[in-house]
Every structure is written in structure tokens, then in C-alpha cells.
C-alpha positions as CSV (number, residue, x, y, z in Angstrom):
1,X,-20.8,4.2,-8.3
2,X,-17.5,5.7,-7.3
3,X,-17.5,9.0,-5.3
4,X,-16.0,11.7,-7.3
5,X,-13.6,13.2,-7.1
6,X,-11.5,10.5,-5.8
7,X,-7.4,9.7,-5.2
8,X,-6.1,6.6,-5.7
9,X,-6.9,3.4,-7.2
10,X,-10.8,2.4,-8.0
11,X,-10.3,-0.7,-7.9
12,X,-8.0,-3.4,-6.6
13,X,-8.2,-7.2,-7.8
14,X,-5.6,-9.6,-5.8
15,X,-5.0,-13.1,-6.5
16,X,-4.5,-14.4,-2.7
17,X,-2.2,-17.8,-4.1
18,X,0.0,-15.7,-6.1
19,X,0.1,-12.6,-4.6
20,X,-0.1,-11.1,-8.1
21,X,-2.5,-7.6,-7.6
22,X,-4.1,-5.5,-10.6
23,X,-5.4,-1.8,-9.5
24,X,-7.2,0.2,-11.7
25,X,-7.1,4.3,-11.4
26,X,-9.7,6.6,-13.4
27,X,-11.2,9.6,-13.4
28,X,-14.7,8.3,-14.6
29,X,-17.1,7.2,-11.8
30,X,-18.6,3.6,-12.5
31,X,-16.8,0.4,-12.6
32,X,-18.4,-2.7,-14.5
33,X,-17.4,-6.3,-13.2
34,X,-17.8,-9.6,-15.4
35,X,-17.1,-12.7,-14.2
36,X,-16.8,-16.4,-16.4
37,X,-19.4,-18.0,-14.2
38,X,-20.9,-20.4,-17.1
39,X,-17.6,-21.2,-18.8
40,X,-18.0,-24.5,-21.2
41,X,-15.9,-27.1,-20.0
42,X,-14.8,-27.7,-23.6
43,X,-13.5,-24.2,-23.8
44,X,-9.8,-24.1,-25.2
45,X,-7.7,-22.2,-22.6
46,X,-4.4,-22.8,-21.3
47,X,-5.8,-24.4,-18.0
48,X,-8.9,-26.1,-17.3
49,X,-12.5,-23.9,-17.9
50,X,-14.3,-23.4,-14.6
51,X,-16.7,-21.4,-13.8
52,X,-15.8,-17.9,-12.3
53,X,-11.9,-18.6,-13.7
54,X,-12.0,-15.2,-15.6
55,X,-13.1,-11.5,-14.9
56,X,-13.4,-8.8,-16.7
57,X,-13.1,-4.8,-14.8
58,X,-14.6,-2.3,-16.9
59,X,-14.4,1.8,-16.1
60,X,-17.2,3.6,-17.9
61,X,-19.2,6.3,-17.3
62,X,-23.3,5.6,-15.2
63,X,-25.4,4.3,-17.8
64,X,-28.5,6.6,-18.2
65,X,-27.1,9.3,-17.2
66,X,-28.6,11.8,-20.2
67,X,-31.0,11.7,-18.6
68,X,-29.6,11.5,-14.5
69,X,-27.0,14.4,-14.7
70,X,-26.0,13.7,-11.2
71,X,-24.9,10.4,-12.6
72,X,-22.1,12.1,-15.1
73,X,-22.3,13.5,-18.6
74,X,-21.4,11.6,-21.4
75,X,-22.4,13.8,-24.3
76,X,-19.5,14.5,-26.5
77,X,-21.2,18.2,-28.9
78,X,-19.6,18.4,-32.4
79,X,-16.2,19.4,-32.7
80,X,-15.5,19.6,-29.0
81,X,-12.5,18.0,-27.7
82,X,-12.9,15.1,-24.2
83,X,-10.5,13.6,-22.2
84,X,-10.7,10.3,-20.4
85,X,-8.0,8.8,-17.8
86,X,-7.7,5.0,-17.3
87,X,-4.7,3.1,-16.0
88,X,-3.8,0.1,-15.0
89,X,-0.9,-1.7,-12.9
90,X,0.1,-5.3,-12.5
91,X,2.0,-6.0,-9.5
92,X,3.9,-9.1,-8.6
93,X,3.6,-10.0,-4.8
């Protein structure tokens, strides 16, 4: 869970042999993580398949939170009008 309200990025994902560095800013107040960990070694990619060699970051709003309302409100009533922010930036080291 994030603490909310919150400045800055969420989330920060830095590759420590290339210095490349993804952060992730949003206004919603959970952040999912995915990793490759069972990757098929006969997987066509542009470099070898190894386990944990990908990752997914995904912002979302707490699951079950209809029926937690501390955990956010993800209702969206009929012809009402909601706004989420998500952004990302690649930086090269």
C-alpha cells in the first residue's frame, strides 16, 4: 500500500549494470509487481530466457476495497466523470 497523499515517484526500478532507472508517479495507492520467475528456456526473446529476466510494475487501486473503504474507492456511478494519473520516466544513467 502507498500512503496517500504522496509527492514524488511510487516507485523506482534501477538496473545497477546499466544505470538505466524507470520511476513510476500516481495518484492511486497500490502498486502490483510481476516478475518472469518461471520463464521457458525455449521462449523467443531477443536474449536468453531466465528466470526473473522480466518485471512487470502495475498501479491500480486495493483490491477489495468495496468493501474496505479505507482501502480506496473504486466505484465509477453512471454518468459521473473519474480521473486517474499514471506516469512513467526512463532515465539513462
Amino acid at each position: 500500500m502507498i500512503n496517500c497523499p504522496h509527492t514524488g515517484p511510487i516507485a523506482r526500478l534501477k538496473d545497477l549494470n546499466s544505470n538505466y532507472e524507470l520511476t513510476i508517479t500516481s495518484d492511486r495507492n497500490a502498486l502490483v509487481v510481476y516478475t518472469a520467475n518461471q520463464m521457458a528456456s525455449n521462449l523467443h526473446l531477443n536474449h536468453s530466457a531466465k528466470p526473473w529476466s522480466a518485471v512487470a510494475l502495475e498501479v491500480q487501486t486495493l483490491p477489495n476495497s468495496e468493501n474496505l473503504t479505507s482501502l480506496g474507492n473504486v466505484t465509477l456511478l453512471k454518468d459521473s466523470y473519474r480521473k486517474e494519473s499514471i506516469s512513467y520516466q526512463f532515465l539513462r544513467g
